[in-house]
C-alpha positions as CSV (number, residue, x, y, z in Angstrom):
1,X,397.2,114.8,42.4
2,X,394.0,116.4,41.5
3,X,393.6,118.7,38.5
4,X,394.3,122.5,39.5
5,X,391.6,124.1,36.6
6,X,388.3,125.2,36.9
7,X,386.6,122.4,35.0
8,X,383.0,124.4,34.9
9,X,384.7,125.9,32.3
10,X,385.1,123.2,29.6
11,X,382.7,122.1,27.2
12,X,381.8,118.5,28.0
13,X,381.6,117.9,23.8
14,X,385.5,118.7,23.9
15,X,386.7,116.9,27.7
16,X,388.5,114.2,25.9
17,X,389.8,113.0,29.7
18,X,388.4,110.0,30.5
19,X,388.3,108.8,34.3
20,X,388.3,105.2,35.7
21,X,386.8,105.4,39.4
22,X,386.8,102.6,41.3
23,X,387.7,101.8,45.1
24,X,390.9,101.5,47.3
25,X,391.3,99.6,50.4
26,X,392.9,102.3,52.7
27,X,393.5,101.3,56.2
28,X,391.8,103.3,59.2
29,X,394.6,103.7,61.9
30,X,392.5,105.0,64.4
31,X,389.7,101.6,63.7
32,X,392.6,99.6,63.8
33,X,394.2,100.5,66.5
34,X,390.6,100.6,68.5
35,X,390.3,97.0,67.2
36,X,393.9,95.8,67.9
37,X,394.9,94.8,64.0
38,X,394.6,95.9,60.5
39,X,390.8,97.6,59.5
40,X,390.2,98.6,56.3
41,X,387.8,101.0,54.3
42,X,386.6,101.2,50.8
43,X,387.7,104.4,49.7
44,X,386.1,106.2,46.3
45,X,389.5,107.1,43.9
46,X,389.7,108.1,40.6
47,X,392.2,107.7,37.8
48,X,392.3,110.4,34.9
49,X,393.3,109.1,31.4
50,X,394.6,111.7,28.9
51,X,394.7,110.9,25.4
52,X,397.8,109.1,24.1
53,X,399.8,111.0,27.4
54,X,400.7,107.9,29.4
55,X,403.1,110.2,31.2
56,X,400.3,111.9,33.1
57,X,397.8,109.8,34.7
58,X,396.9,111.5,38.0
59,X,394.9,109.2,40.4
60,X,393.6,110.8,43.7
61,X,390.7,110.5,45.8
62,X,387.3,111.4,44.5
63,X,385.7,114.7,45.0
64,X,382.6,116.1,44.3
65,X,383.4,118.2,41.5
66,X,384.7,115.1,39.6
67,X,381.5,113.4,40.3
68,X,380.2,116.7,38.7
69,X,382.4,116.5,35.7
70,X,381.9,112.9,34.6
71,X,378.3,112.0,36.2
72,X,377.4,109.1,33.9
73,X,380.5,107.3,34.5
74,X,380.5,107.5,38.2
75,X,377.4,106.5,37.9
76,X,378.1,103.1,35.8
77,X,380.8,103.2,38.5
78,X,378.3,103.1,41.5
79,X,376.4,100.6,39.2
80,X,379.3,98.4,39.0
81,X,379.4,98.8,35.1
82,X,381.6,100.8,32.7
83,X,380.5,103.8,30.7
84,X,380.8,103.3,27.6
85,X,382.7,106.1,24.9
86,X,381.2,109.0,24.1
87,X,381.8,109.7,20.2
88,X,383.0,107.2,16.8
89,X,384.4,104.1,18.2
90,X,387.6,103.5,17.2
91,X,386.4,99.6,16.4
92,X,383.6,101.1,13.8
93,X,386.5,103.1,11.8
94,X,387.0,100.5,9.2
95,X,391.2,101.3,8.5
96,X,391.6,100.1,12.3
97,X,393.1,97.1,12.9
98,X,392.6,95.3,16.4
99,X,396.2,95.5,17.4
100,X,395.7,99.4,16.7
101,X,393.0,99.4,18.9
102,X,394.1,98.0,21.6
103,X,397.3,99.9,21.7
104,X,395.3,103.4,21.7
105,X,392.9,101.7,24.3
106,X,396.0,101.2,26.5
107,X,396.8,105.4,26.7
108,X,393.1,106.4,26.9
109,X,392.3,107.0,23.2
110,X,388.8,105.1,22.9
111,X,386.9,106.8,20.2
112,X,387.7,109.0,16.9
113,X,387.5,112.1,18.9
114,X,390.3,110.9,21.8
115,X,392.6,110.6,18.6
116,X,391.4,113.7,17.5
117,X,392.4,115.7,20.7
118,X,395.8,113.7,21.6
119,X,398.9,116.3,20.9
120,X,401.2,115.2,17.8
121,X,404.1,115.1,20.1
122,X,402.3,112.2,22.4
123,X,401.1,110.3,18.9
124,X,405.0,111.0,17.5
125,X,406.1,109.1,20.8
126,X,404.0,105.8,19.9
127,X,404.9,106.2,16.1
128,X,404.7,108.4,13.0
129,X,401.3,106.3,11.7
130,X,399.6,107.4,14.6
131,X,400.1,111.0,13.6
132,X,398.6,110.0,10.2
133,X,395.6,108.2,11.8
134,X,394.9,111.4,13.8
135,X,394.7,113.6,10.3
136,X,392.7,110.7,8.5
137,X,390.3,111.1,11.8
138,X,389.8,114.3,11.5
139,X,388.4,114.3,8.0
140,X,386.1,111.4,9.0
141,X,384.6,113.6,11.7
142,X,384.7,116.6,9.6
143,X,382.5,114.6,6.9
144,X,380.1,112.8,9.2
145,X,379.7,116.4,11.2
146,X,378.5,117.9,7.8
147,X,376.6,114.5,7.3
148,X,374.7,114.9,10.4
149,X,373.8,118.8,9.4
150,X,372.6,118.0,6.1
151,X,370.1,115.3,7.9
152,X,369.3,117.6,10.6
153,X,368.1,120.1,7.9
154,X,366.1,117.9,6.3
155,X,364.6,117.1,9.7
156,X,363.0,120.6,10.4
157,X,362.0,121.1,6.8
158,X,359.8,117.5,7.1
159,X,358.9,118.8,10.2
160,X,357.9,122.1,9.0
161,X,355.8,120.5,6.0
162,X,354.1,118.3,8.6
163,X,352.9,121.1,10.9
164,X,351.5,123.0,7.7
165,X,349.7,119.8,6.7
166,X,348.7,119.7,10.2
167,X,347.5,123.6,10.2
168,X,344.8,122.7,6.5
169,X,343.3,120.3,8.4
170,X,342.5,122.1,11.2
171,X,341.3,124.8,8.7
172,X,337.4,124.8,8.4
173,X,336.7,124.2,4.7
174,X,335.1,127.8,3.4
175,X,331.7,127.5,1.1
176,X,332.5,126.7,-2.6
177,X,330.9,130.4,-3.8
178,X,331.3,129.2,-7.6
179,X,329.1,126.2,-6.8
180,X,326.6,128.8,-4.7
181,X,326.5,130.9,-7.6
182,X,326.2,128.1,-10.7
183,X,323.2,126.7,-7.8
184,X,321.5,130.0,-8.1
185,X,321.5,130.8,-11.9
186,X,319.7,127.4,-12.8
187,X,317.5,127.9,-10.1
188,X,316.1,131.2,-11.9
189,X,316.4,130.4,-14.5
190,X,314.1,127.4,-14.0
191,X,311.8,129.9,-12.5
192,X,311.6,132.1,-15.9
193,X,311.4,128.8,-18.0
194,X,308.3,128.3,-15.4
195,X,306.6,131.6,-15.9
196,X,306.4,131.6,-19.4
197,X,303.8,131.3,-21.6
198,X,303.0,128.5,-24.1
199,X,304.2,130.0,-27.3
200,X,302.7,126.9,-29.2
201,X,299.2,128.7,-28.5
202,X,298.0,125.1,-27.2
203,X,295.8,126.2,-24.7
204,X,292.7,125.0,-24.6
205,X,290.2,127.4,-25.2
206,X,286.5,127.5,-24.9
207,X,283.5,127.2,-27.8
208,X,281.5,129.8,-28.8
């Protein structure tokens, strides 16, 4: 049976449910029994996969808030693909093995952050190792979450500097006044060297 919560009110970053849609054959008695033997329907269901809980897997027919809830999955769904995992997949975490993958594959745990949100009662169940997996996990995410703030920082400051590069370009370059000023004391000074007078006393002058 469907899920009885408001799921408006979850943040999408922590819905570590996973759904597989996909279609039933589900008979029409009343088509049937127009056309006189067995008519069938494809029929939209969906099947809800909580992390490392194998006792729970509800699996009911598809409404339109769970289109709502998981829209890029039903949409690889109506593309006849699957979505892919949102978060670290489990096959990139180097202390995985494949047999350990594909036994958290089989109760919904795909990615570092499906470990993450599985209970420690449903990882005791499978095994105390999983239990320690899950803590290990953690601090991987922890790390790479503090990773990704330290290059996100780093981001706006290059940013930042570019736009302020940007900015003295755009500045119109201001008269050098120095270079004005140097301009304008040789020129007078070429002006008084002009205006004086022969101090040699070379100047012709005239017979008498």
């Amino acid at each position: 049976m469907p899920f009885d919560f408001d799921y408006t009110t979850v943040d999408p970053t922590k819905d570590r449910a996973r759904p597989r849609f996909h279609f039933r054959a589900i008979q029409s008695m009343e088509k049937s029994e127009a056309a006189g033997h067995p008519v069938f329907r494809d029929v939209e269901y969906v099947e809800v996969f909580l992390p490392a809980n194998d006792r729970e897997r509800p699996c009911y027919r598809v409404r339109p808030e769970d289109r709502n809830r998981w829209p890029r999955q039903y949409e690889a769904f109506l593309k006849g693909n699957e979505a892919k995992s949102d978060g670290f997949p489990l096959e990139e975490w180097s202390v995985m093995t494949k047999a350990v993958v594909e036994t958290f594959k089989a109760v919904g745990i795909f990615a570092l952050e499906d470990l993450v949100a599985a209970t420690d009662d449903d990882l005791q169940r499978m095994g105390p190792q999983f239990v320690n997996l899950k803590r290990k996990a953690q601090i991987v995410l922890d790390e790479n979450t503090v990773e990704k703030r330290q290059i996100e920082q780093l981001q706006k400051q290059n940013e930042l500097l570019e736009k302020r590069l940007a900015a003295l370009e755009d500045t119109p370059k201001k008269p050098d006044n120095m270079a004005k000023a140097r301009a304008a004391k040789a020129a007078k000074a070429k002006e008084k060297k002009d205006g004086e007078v022969d101090p040699t006393g070379d100047e012709q002058r005239s017979d008498h």
